[in-house]
LOFIMAR-966976 format. One record per residue (C-alpha): residue in one letter; x, y, z. Coordinates in steps of 0.25 Angstrom, whole numbers. Last residue first. Layout:
<sites>
> a / X / Y / Z;
...
</sites>
This chain:
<sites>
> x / 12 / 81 / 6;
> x / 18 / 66 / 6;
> x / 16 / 55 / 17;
> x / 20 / 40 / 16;
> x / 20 / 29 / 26;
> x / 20 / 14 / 29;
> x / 25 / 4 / 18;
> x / 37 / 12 / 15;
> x / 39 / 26 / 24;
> x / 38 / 39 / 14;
> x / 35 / 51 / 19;
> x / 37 / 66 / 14;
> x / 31 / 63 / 0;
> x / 28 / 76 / -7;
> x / 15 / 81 / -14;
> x / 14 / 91 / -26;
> x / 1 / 95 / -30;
> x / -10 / 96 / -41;
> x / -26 / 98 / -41;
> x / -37 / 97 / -49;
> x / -50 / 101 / -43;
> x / -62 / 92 / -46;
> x / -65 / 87 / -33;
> x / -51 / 83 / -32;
> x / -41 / 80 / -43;
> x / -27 / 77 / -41;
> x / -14 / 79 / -47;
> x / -2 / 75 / -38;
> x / 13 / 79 / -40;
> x / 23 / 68 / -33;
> x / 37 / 74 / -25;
> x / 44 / 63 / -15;
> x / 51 / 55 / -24;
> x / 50 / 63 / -35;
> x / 39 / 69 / -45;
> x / 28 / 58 / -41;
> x / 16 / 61 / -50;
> x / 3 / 60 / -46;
> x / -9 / 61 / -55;
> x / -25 / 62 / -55;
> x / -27 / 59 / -38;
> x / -42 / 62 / -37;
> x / -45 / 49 / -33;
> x / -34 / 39 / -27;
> x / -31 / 25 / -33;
> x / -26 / 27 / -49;
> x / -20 / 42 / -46;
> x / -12 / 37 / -34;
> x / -3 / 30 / -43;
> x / 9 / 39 / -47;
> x / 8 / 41 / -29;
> x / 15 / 28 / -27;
> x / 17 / 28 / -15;
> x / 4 / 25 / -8;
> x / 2 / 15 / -16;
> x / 18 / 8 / -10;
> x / 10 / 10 / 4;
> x / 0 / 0 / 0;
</sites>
């Protein structure tokens, strides 16, 4: 499960509203999303990344 979680390329297949990510680094991915009808794009870093147990980005 955790291996999912990091593979953010995927997300758009399982998560709704989630249009695009692209992983730009290691730690940098840029995200498209769409949610209720606005159209929005950010930047997110990982900040935490424990195998098999934890992973935290902003």
């Amino acid at each position: 499960m955790y291996k999912q979680w990091t593979q953010f390329e995927s997300f758009p297949q399982f998560m709704k509203g989630v249009e695009a990510v692209q992983r730009l680094d290691d730690t940098h991915t840029h995200w498209v999303v769409s949610l209720g009808g606005a159209k929005r794009e950010f930047d997110a870093d990982t900040t935490e990344q424990s195998p098999d147990n934890r992973i935290a980005w902003k």
